[in-house]
Kinemage of the C-alpha trace (Angstrom):
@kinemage 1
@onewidth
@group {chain A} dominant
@subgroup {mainchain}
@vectorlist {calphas} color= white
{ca unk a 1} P 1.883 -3.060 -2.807
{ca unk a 2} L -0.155 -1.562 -5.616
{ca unk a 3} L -3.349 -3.950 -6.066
{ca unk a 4} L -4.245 -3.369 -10.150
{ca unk a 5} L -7.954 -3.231 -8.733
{ca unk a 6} L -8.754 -6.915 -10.239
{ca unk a 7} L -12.666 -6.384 -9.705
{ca unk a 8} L -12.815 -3.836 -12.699
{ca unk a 9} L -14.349 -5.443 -16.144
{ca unk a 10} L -11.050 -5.832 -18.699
{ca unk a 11} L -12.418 -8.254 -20.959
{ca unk a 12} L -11.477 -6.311 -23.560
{ca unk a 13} L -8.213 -5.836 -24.940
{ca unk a 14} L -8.307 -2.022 -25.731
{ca unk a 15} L -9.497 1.278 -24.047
{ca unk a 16} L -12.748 2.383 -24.000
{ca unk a 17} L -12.179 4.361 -27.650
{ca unk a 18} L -15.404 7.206 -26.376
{ca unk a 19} L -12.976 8.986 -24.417
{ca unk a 20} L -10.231 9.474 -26.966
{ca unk a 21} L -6.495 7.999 -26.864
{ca unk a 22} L -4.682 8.608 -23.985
{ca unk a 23} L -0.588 8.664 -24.185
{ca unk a 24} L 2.244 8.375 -21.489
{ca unk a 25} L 4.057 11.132 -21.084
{ca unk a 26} L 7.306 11.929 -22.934
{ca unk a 27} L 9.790 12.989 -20.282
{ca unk a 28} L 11.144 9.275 -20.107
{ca unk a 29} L 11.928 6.665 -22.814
{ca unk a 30} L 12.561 2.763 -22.572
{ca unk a 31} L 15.524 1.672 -23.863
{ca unk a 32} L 15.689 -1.804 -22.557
{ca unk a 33} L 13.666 -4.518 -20.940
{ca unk a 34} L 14.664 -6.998 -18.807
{ca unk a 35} L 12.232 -9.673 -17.954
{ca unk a 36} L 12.477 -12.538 -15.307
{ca unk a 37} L 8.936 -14.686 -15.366
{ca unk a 38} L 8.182 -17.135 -13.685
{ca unk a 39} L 4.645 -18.782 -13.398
{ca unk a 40} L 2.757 -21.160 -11.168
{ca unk a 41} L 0.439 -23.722 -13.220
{ca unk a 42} L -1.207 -24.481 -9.254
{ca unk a 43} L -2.601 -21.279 -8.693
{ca unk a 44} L -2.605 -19.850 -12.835
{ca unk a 45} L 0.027 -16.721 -11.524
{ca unk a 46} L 3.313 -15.870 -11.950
{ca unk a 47} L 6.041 -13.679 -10.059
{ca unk a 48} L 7.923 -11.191 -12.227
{ca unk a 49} L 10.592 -9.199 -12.258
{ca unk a 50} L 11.263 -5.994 -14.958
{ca unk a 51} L 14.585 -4.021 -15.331
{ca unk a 52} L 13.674 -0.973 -17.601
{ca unk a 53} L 16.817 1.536 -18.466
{ca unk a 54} L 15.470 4.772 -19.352
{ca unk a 55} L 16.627 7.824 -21.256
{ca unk a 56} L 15.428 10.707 -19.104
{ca unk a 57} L 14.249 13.368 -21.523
{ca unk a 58} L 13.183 16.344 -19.314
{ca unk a 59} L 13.836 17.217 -16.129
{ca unk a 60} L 11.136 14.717 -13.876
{ca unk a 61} L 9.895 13.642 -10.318
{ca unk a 62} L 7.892 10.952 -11.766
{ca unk a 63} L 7.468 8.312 -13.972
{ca unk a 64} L 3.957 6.234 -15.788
{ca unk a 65} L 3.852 3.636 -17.482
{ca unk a 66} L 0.988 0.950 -17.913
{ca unk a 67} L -0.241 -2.003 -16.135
{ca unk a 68} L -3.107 -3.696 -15.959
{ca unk a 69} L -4.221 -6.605 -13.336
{ca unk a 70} L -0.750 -6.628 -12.021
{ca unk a 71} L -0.038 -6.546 -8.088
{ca unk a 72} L 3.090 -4.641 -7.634
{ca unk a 73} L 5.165 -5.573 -4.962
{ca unk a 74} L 8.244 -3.113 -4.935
{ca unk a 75} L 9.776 -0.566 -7.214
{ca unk a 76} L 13.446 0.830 -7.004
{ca unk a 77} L 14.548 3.794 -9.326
{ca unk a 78} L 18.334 4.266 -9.140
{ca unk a 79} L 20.258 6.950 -11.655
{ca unk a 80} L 24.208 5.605 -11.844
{ca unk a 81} L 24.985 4.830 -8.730
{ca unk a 82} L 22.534 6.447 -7.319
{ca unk a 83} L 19.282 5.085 -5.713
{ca unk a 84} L 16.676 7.938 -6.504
{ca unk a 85} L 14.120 6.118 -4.315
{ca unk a 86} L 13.151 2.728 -3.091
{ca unk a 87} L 10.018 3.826 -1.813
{ca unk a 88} L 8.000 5.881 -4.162
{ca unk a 89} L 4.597 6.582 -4.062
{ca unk a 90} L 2.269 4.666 -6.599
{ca unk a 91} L -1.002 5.752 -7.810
{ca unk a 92} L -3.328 3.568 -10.380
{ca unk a 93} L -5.464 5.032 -12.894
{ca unk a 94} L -8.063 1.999 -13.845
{ca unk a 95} L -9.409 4.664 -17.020
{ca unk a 96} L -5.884 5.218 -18.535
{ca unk a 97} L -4.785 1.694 -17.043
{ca unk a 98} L -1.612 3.438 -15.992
{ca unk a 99} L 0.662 3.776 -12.830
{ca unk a 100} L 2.421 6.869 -11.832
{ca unk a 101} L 5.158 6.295 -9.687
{ca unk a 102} L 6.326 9.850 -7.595
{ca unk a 103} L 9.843 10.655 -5.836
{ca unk a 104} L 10.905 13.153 -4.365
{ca unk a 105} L 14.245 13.891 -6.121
{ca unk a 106} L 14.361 15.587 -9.433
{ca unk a 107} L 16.177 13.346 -12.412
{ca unk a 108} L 17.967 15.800 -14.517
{ca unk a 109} L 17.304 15.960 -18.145
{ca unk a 110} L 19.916 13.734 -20.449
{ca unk a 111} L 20.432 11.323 -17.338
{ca unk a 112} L 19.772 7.881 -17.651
{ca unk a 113} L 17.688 5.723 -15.059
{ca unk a 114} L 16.785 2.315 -14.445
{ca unk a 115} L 13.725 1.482 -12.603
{ca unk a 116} L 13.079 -2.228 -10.749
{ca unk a 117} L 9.609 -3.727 -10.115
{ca unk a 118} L 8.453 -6.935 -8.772
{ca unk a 119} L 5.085 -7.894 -9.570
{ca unk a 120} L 2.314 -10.758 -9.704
{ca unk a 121} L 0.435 -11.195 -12.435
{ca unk a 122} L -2.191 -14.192 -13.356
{ca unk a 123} L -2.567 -16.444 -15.963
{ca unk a 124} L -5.935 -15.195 -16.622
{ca unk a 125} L -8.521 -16.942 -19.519
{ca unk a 126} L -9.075 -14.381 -21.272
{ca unk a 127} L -6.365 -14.779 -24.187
{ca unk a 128} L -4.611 -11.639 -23.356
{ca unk a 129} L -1.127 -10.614 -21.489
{ca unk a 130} L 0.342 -13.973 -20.521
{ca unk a 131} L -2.287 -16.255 -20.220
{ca unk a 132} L -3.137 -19.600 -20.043
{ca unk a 133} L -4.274 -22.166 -22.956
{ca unk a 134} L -5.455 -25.438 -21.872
{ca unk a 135} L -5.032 -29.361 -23.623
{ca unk a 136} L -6.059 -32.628 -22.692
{ca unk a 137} L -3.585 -34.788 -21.088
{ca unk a 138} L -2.256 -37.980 -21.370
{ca unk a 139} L -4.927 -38.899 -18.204
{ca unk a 140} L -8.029 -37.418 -20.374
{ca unk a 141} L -7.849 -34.835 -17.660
{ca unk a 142} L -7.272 -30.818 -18.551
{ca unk a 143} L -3.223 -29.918 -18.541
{ca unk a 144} L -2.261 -26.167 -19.160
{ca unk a 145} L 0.680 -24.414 -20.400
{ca unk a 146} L 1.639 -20.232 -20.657
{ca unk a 147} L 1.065 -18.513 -23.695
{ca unk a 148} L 1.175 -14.377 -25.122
{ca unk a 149} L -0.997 -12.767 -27.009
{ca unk a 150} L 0.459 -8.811 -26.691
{ca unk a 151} L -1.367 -7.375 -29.234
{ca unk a 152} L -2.871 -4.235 -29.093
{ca unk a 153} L -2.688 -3.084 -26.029
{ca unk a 154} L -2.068 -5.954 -23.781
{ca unk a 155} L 1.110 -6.392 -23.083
{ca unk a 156} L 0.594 -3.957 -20.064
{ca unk a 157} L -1.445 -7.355 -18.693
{ca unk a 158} L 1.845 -9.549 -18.696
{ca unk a 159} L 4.543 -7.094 -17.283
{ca unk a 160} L 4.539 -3.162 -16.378
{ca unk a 161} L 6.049 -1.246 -19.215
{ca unk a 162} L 5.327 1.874 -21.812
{ca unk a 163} L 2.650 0.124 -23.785
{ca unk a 164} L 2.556 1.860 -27.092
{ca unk a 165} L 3.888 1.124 -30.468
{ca unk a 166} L 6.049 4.188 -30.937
{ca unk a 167} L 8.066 3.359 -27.876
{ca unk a 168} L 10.245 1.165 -28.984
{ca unk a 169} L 12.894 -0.728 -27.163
{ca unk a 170} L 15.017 -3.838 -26.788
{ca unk a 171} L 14.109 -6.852 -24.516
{ca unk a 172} L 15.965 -9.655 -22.399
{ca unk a 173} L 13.461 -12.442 -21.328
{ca unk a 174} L 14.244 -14.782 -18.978
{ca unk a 175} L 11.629 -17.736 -18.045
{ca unk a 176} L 11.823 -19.509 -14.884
{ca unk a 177} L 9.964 -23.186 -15.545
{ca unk a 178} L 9.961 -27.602 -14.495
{ca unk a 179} L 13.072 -28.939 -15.904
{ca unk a 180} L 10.688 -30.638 -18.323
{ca unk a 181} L 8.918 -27.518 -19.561
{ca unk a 182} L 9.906 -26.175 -22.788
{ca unk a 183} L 10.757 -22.348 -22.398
{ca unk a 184} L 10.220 -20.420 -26.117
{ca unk a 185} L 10.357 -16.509 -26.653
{ca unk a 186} L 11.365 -14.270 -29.838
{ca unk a 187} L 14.936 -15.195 -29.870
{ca unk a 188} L 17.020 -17.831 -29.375
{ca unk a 189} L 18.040 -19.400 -25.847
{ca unk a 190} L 21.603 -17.506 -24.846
{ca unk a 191} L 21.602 -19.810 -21.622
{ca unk a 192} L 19.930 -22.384 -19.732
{ca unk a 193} L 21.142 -22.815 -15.565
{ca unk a 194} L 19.284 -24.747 -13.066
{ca unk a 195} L 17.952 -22.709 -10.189
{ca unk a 196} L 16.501 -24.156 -6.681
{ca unk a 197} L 12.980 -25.532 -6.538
{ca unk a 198} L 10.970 -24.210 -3.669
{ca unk a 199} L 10.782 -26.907 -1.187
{ca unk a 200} L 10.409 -30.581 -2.627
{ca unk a 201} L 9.198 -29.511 -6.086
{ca unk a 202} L 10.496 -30.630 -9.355
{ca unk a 203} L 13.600 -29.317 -10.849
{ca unk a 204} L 13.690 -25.765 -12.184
{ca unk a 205} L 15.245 -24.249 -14.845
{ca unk a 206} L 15.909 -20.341 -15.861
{ca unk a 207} L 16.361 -19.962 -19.504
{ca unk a 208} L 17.550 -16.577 -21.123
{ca unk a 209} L 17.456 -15.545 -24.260
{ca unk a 210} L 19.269 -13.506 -26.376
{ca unk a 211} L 18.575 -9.602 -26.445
{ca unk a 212} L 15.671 -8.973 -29.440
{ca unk a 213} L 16.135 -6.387 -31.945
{ca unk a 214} L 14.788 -2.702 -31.130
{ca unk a 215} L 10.635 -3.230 -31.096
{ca unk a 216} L 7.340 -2.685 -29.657
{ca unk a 217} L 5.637 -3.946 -27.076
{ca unk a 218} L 2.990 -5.785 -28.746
{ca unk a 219} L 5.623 -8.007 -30.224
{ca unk a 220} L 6.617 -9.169 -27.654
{ca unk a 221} L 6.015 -13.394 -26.795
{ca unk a 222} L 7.073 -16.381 -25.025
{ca unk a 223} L 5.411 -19.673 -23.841
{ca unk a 224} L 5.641 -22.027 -21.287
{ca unk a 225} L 4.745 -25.609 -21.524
{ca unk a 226} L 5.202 -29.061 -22.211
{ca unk a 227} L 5.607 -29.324 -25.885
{ca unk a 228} L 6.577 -31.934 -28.524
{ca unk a 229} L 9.129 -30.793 -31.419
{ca unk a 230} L 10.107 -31.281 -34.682
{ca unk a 231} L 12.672 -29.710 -36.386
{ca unk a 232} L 13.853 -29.561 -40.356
{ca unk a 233} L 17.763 -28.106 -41.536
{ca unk a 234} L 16.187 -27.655 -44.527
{ca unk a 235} L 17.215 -23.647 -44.647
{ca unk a 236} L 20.035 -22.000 -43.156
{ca unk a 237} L 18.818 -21.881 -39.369
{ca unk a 238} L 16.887 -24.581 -38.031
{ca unk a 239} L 13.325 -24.214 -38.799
{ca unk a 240} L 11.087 -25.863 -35.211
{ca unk a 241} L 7.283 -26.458 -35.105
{ca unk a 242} L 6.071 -27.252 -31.630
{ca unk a 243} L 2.473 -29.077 -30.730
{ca unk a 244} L 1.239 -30.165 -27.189
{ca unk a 245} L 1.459 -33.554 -26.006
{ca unk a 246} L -2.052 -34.455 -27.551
{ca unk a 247} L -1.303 -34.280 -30.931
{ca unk a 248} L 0.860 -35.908 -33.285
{ca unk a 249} L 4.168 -34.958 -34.179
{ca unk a 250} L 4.253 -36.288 -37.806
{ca unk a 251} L 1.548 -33.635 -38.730
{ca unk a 252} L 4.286 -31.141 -38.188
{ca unk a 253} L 6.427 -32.219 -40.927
{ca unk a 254} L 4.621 -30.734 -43.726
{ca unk a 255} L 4.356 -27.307 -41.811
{ca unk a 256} L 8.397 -27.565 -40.886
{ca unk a 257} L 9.173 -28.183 -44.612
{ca unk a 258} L 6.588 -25.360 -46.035
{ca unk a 259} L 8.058 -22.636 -43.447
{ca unk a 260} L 11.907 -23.767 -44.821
{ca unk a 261} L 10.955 -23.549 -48.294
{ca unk a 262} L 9.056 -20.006 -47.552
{ca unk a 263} L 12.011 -18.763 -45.540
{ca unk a 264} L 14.549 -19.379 -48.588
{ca unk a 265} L 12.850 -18.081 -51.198
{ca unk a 266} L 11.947 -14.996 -49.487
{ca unk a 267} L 15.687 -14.635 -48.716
{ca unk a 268} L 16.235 -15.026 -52.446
């Protein structure tokens, strides 16, 4: 396990600008992301999961990318069939808020790799990475659901990746939640399955969606919760606005019908 060194102040969402910008190195590229969360509203964490497929560019016995306040539990780097390593050695730099993960075999230039890490993250206050945004419930008492906010550098909070806007690449989220928990992200849902509930919990649910265009990090987003919806046909897709359980639907309407109306006369 690599422990993210939680102790360290990260209020903020950026590096400490005084000692320049600091880049991963370019001997690998992300092609693809994909993403298996699943939180726990008990204890504000999650488990994760991240498939990355890389382009190898040069000839390399290691690979960084960032994370920040993560706990990572394994990593597996395999190149076609074969497994390059299931036991690297991982080293955290809390400055550069990067981990370098070293093998021992060399990756030839021109391959491609994939490389597997499970992780725990937590659904920290701080609104950044995948955090957690609090209502009132139906008792009066505080009720929470999972939110994103990615941007600038913060995505390296809610998963481990290449955390820069010029590293581009497409992503396949998958949200593990309560059957009653509505799971959103950038695209649409491509399936829904049910999945066993530790123990005697409530139903579960794993909901994928459909692979987004090629983009960066920071636009990356999904949520968690128990949400109300509203929904107009007013355009060609379905245009959705979605409120927590302590406010009233109806104020959505206006909103719905606005972002329709917006939506086709942009398109025209």
């Amino acid at each position: 396990m690599c422990r993210q060194h939680r102790e360290a102040d990260t209020t903020g969402s950026s590096l400490d600008i005084s000692k320049g910008r600091e880049v991963l190195p370019k001997n690998v590229k992300p092609l693809h992301y994909d993403l298996t969360l699943e939180p726990n509203f008990e204890k504000f964490t999650y488990e994760g999961t991240v498939v990355i497929e890389l382009d190898v560019v040069e000839d390399t016995k290691s690979i960084s990318l960032n994370t920040l306040e993560l706990d990572i539990h394994s990593t597996k780097i395999t190149s076609g069939d074969t497994t390059v390593t299931s036991s690297p050695t991982l080293s955290f730099d809390e400055d550069s808020q990067t981990t370098k993960i070293e093998f021992n075999d060399t990756i030839p230039a021109g391959r491609k790799a994939t490389l597997t890490q499970k992780f725990t993250g937590t659904l920290n206050d701080k609104m950044a990475g995948f955090y957690r945004s609090s209502y009132k419930g139906a008792d009066g008492k505080d009720a929470y659901l999972a939110t994103t906010q990615m941007e600038a550098t913060d995505a390296r909070r809610a998963f481990p990746c290449f955390d820069e806007p010029a590293l581009k690449a497409t992503y396949t989220v998958t949200l593990i939640a309560d059957e009653k928990m509505t799971c959103l992200s950038n695209m649409d849902v491509a399936s829904e399955k049910a999945v066993e509930a530790a123990g005697s919990g409530p139903k579960r649910k794993a909901v994928t969606f459909n692979k987004t265009p090629l983009m960066s990090t920071y636009l990356l987003a999904f949520i968690v919760g128990e949400l109300k919806v509203y929904e107009t046909n007013e355009f060609r897709v379905p245009v959705r606005v979605f409120c927590t359980p302590d406010k009233e639907i109806e104020h959505s309407h206006f909103s719905a019908k606005l972002g329709a109306q917006t939506l086709k006369f942009y398109e025209e």
